[in-house]
N, C-alpha and C positions, 0 to 999 in steps of 0.2 A: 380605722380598726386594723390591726396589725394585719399581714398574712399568719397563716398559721406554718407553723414548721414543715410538714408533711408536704402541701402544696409548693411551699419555699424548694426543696428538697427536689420535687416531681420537675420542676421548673427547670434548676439551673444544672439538671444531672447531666442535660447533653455539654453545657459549658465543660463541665470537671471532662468529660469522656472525651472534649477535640484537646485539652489539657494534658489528657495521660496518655493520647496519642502522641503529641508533642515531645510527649520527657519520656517514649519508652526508651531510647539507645540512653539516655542517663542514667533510668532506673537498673536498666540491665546491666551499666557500669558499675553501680554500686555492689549489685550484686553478685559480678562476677569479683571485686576488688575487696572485698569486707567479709562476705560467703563463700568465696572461690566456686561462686555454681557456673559449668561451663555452658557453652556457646546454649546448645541445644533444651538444657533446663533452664536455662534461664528465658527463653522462646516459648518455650511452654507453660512457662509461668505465669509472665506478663497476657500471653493470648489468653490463659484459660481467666484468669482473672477478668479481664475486660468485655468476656464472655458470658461469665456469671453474673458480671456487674450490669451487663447489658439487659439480659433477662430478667433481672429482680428490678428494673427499672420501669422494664415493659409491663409488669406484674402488677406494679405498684399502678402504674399510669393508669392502666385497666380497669382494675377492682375501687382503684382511687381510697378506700379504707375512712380509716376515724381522720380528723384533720384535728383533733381534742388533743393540746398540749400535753404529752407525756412524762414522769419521771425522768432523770437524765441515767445517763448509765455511764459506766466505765468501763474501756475497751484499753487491752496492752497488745501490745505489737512482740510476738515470740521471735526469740533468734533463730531457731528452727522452722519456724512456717511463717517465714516471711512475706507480706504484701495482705497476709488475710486479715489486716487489721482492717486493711479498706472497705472488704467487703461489710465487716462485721459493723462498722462506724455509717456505709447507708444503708445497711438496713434499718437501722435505729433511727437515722433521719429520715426515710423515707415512713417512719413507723410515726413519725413527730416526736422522737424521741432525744433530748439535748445530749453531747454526748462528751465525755471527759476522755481525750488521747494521751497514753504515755507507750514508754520504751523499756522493756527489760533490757541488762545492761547487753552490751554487744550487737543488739539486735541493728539491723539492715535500714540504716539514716533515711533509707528511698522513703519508706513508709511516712514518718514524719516527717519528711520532704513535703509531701503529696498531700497528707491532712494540712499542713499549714497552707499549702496552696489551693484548699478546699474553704479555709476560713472567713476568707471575702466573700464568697457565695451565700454565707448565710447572715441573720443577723446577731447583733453583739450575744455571747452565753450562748448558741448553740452549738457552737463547737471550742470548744477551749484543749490548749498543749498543756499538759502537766509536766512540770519539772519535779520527779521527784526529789533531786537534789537541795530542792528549797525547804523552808523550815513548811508546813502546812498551814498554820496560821486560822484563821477562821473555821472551825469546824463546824457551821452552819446547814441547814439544809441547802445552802447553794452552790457551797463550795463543790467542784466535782469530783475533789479526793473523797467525797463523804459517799458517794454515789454507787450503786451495789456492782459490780464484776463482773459482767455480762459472758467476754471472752477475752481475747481469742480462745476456745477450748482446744487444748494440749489434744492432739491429735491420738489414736489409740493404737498400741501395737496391733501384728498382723500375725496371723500364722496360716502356712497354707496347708492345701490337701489336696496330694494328686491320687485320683482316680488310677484304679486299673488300666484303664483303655487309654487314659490320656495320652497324647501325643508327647514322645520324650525328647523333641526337640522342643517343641512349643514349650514345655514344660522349664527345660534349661534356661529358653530366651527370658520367660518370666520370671525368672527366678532373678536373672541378672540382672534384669533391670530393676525389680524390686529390692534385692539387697546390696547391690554395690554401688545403687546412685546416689551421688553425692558422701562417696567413699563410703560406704555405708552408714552415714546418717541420718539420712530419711527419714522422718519418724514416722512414717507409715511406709516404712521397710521390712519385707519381709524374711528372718532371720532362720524360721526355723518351717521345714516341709514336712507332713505326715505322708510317705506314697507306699504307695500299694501295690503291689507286684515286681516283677523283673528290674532291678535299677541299673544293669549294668548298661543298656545305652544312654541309659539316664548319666552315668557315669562320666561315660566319654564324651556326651555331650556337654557335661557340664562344665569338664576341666579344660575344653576349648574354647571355651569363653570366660572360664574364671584365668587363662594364661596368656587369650589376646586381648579382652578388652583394654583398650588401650587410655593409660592414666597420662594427665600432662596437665599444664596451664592451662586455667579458665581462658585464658586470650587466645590459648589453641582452637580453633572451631572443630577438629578432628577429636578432640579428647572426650570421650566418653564420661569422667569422673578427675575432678580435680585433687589438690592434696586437701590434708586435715590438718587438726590442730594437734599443738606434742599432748595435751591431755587426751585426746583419741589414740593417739598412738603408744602411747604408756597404758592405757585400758586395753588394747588389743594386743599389746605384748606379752600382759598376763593371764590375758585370758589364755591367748593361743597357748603357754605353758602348763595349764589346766588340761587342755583337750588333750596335748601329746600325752601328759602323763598319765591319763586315765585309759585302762586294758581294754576296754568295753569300743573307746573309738578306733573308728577306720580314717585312717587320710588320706583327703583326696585331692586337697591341695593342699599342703603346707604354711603359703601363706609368709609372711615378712615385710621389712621395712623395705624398701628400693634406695639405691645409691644414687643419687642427685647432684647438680651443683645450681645453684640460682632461684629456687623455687621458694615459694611464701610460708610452706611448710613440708612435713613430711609425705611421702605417696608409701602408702600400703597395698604391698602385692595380697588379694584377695587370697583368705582359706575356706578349705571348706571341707567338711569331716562327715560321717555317716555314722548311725548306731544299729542296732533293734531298739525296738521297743523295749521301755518305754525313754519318751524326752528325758535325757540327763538333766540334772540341775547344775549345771554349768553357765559361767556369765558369756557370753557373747556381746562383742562390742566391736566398733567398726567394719569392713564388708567380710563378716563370716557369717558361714551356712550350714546349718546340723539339718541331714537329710537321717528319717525317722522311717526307718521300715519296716511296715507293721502288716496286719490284718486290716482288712476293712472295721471290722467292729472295734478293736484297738486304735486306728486313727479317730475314727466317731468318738470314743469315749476324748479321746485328747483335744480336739478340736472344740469340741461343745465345753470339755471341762473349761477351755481356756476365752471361751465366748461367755461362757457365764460369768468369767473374772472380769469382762469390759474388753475384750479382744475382737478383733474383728477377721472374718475368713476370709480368704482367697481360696476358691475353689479353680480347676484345674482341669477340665475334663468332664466326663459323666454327668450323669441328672443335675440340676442342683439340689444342694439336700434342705432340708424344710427343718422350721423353725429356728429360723438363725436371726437375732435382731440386724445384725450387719454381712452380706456374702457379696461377692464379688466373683461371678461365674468368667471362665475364660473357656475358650475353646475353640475349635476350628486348626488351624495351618500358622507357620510363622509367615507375615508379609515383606519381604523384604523395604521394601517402599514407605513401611511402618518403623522401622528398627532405626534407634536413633544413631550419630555417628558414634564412633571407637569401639561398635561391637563386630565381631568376626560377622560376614555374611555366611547365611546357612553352607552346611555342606554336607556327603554322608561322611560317617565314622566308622 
């Protein structure tokens, strides 16, 4: 009698985990060479991933679940939120679920690296590579083009809300780090702030870190933010032309291309602009920040407007505020010991 998938799955997970220990300095090759993510995101990647993998392992082992042959699913691997295809691919096997891998185009080779080196572990049809390139050919219940979309799900944008009280240095650190990493394409980057009260140390704090974080090669370990592609940098040249021309914004960085020689593409010196209320409809594309200075019940109205659209919050200080499907509270002090490299260590202003 066969094993069943799930158990298969529970079995050979610690094999794949001494595996992707093995190929982390390659995966983070690929990553930094095809991604341009530098030293420190790409560290955080691979850990956090190996982490999650670990626990949803330990979960499974535990509960042990149904071991009843599942529908197969289809899982694609995003150029943007690379590696989370791994996750998404054992949870379905550890569910008993067969599971169909592909690649949208560009996306990060490591991923399908790793599923093909996951396919021995199981047996034949539980995990199949889709070429989309090939014609399809059988449109069967077995084929795993035919098989429904599972994920990876497209990560949701972010918008934050600093508190009155919140600490405006804390405040600054978060922000950089959410909007300028990976030149601002993160896509759970946070582009645009609602804050409430006083901004002007907000101000100072922000523009010394939007003028040292320090951009360079993924190969550099000191670099905080690598370069982008020309299509990022053609989106953020018009936009930035947007912001100057409109009466209503303040500039607080300006923002620009940088002058290079030897790099894989262009580096964008971060902008970062300020209004009143309410959010301009303005596009924002690569590391720009529209700080939104409002009232407290004027950011409320913005924030939630924009969580009932599929937005997610970062909050910033103060209570957490209630009924938000997704928030993410921060608060307390900047840690230096926390701060990844190429960002200015605190200082006063």
């Amino acid at each position: 009698m066969a094993v069943p998938l799930a158990a298969t799955a529970r079995r050979v997970f610690p094999t794949f985990a001494g595996r992707l220990a093995q190929r982390a300095d390659q995966v983070c090759a690929a990553l930094a060479e095809q991604l341009h993510l530098v030293a420190w995101d790409r560290e955080q990647l691979v850990g956090a991933m190996q982490g999650r993998l670990f626990a949803m392992a330990a979960a499974a082992g535990s509960s042990r679940g149904s071991d009843a042959r599942e529908s197969g699913a289809r899982v694609v691997e995003l150029r943007a939120q690379p590696l989370e295809a791994i996750e998404v691919a054992w949870a379905c096997l550890l569910a008993g679920r067969p599971v169909g891998f592909s690649a949208e185009p560009n996306a990060c080779t490591a991923t399908a690296a790793l599923i093909d080196d996951m396919i021995s572990l199981f047996p034949a049809g539980a995990l199949t590579l889709i070429d989309d390139t090939v014609p399809a050919g059988d449109r069967g219940e077995g084929n795993p083009r035919t098989w429904p979309q599972i994920g990876v799900v497209p990560a949701v944008p972010r918008i934050a809300w600093v508190d009155a009280t919140a600490d405006r240095e804390l405040a600054a650190y978060s922000l950089a780090r959410t909007c300028l990493r990976r030149g601002g394409l993160d896509p759970r980057g946070v582009h645009v702030a609602c804050v409430v009260g006083p901004t002007d140390l907000l101000r100072r704090h922000l523009h010394r870190l939007w003028v040292g974080a320090l951009l360079g090669p993924a190969s550099d370990p000191g670099s905080f933010a690598g370069p982008v592609d020309e299509a990022t940098r053609i989106a953020f040249t018009a936009a930035q032309t947007q912001w100057h021309a409109d009466p209503r914004v303040e500039v607080w960085c300006p923002g620009g291309v940088l002058e290079h020689t030897g790099a894989a593409g262009p580096f964008l010196a971060p902008a970062a602009f300020a209004v009143d209320w309410p959010i301009p409809a303005l596009p924002l594309a690569g590391p720009m920040c529209c700080i939104v200075r409002c009232t407290e019940e004027q950011g409320h109205e913005s924030i939630r407007a924009a969580s009932a659209s599929g937005a997610a919050v970062v909050q910033i200080g103060g209570r957490p505020l209630t009924n938000l499907p997704e928030l993410r509270h921060i608060r307390g002090a900047v840690l230096v010991e926390r701060l990844p490299p190429g960002l200015p260590d605190p200082r006063p202003v």
